[in-house]
C-alpha positions, 0 to 999 in steps of 0.5 A: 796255386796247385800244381795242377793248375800251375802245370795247366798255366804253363803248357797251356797255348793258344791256337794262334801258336798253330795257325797264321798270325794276322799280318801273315794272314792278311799276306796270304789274303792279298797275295791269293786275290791278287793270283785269282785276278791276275794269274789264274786268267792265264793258267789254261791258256799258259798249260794248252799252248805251253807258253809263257806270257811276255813281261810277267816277270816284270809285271810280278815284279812292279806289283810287289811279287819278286824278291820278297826274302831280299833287302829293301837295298837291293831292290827287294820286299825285306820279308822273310822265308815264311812270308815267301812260301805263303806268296807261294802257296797263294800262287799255286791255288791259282796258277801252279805254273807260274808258281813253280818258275817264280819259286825258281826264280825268287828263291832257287836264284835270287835268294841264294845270290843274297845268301851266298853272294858277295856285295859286288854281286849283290848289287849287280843282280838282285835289283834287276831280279827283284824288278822282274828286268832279270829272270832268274834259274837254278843249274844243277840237275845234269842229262846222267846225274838225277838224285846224285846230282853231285857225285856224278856231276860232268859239267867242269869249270877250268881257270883261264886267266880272269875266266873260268871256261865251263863245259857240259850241260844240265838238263830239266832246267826251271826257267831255261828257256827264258832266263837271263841270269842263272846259278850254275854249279860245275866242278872246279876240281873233279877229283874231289867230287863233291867236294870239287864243286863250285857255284857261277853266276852265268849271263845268257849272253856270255859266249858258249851258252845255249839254250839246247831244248825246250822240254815238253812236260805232263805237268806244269806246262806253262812253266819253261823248262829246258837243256842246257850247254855250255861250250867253252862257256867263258864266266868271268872269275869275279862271277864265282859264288862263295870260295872255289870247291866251296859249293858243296855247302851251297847246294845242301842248304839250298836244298833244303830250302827248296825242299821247305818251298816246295811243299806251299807248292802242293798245299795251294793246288790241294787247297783249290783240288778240294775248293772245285770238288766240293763246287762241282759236288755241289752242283752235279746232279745223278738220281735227281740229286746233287752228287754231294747227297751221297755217302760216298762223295761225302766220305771223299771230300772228309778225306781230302779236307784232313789231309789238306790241314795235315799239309797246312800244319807239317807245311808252315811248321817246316817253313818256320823251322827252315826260317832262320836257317844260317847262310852255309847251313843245312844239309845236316841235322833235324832241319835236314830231316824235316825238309825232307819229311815236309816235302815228301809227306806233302807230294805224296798227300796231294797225290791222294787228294787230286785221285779224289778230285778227279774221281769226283768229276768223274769223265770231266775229270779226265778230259785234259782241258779241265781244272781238275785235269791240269792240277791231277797232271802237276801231282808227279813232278813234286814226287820227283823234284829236288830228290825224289821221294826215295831219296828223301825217305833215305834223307830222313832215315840217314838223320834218324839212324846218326 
């Protein structure tokens, strides 16, 4: 064999190596007829009144859609990162709103319980978030602290004997209004910022907890999101998730898997962003033709199609990375970079493909009750969430510069 050829064996891949194999691909199949038939029926009901329909969670969850990265154990699919952001991606082609509370949900909550809980906390919770009984939040983002969450964080959490008495509030909360079990940071030692956080598992019911707002959004209108207070807020101590003053390492890599399911989040809208525009290209007529014969929409529509595979590519090569990413892992290093990088080229990209999309359907693209409408208004939230676009481009360069 010549060095050439044994060069060509040797690097030579197989397209299977950039794309889904065919157990995931079938995953995403059921996952995407399943939100076609169940979920997209509600979305613009969900987005016109800004409801939450009763017992969705529990129905996701009796259809096999809750706790997809939990062991079977604990009430859970037993599957892994990876297959969870194709549920996810599925679920934003459909209904995008439903999506963002059941990433929340399922991994912001749920799997970060599993990862960083102990088994007594474990066996507690995760059955009845896995059944869909639970709804689960994440409490971090607070009134004065966005990007710098941690070091400006005011919410505290004082001993008291077998509880810890929390104080404070958090603001732009995912699930808030309807949550039944949330995953609260709050500072254990201020005088240590960020390194004086620790994580609770707080029940809805615990004295001192409210709910202080539902929050009206442009976006994602379906989705619940609310304020927070805690006031004199008593947690019992066995509720701590991890060590005290350890929660720092909880937030950083939770984030980062966050950042990585994000991204599914802005690929599925894309995907259904281009699957009306080429419909209603097809089917709009000016000049006595269809719209699709002009040069103009056609440019429009190579446009959006290479932008929505780029996603595809960045988007499942991150989840992959992000996959095996060990429990008190990230916030540091290529992974830390490329979540980052992930989530940021995906936002930005679909804010490029839904300017199209509505520039396509025209006048109907800016009437607030259509398809096109609702999925142009869910663009900016992810450029915003879980550290704005600033942010991540300090993240990555802050990697590069090391």
């Amino acid at each position: 064999m010549s060095q050439v050829s044994a060069a060509e064996s040797t690097l030579r891949n197989s397209i299977a190596e950039f794309d889904l194999g065919d157990d995931h691909q079938q995953f995403l199949d059921l996952a995407d007829k399943y939100s076609r038939q169940e979920l997209y029926p509600l979305a613009e009901k969900m987005d016109l009144e800004e409801s939450w329909p009763d017992g969705l969670f529990e129905k996701l969850g009796s259809d096999g859609y809750l706790g997809i990265t939990i062991p079977e154990e604990f009430g859970g699919a037993g599957s892994d990162l990876f297959t969870s952001g194709l549920v996810l991606q599925a679920m934003s082609r459909w209904n995008h709103a439903v999506a963002l509370s059941w990433v929340a949900h399922d991994n912001l909550c749920a799997n970060n319980i599993y990862r960083n809980g102990n088994d007594a906390q474990r066996r507690k919770y995760l059955p009845g978030l896995c059944s869909g009984k639970l709804v689960g939040a994440l409490g971090l983002t607070e009134p004065g602290a966005g990007s710098d969450a941690l070091g400006s964080m005011r919410t505290t959490a004082k001993k008291d004997g077998d509880h810890y008495v929390l104080n404070g509030s958090k603001i732009f909360i995912t699930n808030g209004p309807i949550a039944d079990v949330l995953l609260v940071y709050a500072k254990t030692d201020p005088e240590k910022g960020p390194k004086g956080i620790s994580a609770f598992i707080v029940e809805k019911d615990m004295p001192g907890f409210a709910v202080a707002q539902k929050l009206v959004k442009m976006g994602f209108r379906g989705s619940q999101t609310a304020e927070l207070v805690f006031d004199n807020c008593r947690v019992p101590a066995e509720n701590m998730v991890g060590e005290e003053n350890k929660g720092v390492s909880i937030v950083m890599s939770g984030l980062d898997l966050e950042r990585a399911m994000i991204s599914p989040i802005c690929l599925g809208i894309c995907e259904r962003a281009l699957e009306i525009s080429i419909e209603y290209a097809k089917t709009r007529t000016q000049f006595g033709k269809s719209i699709s014969n002009f040069q103009m929409i056609q440019s429009k529509l190579a446009d959006m199609y290479v932008w929505v595979e780029t996603m595809r590519t960045f988007n499942y090569r991150v989840l992959a990375a992000s996959n095996d990413l060990e429990i008190g892992g990230g916030g540091r290093g290529n992974i830390h970079a490329l979540t980052a990088a992930s989530v940021m080229y995906t936002a930005e990209t679909m804010a490029k493909v839904l300017h199209e999309t509505v520039q396509i359907h025209g006048g109907y693209g800016y009437i607030w009750e259509s398809e096109a409408n609702r999925l142009f208004r869910a663009t900016k939230l992810l450029e915003i969430g879980a550290g704005t676009t600033e942010v991540r481009k300090m993240i990555i360069s802050g990697e590069l510069l090391k």
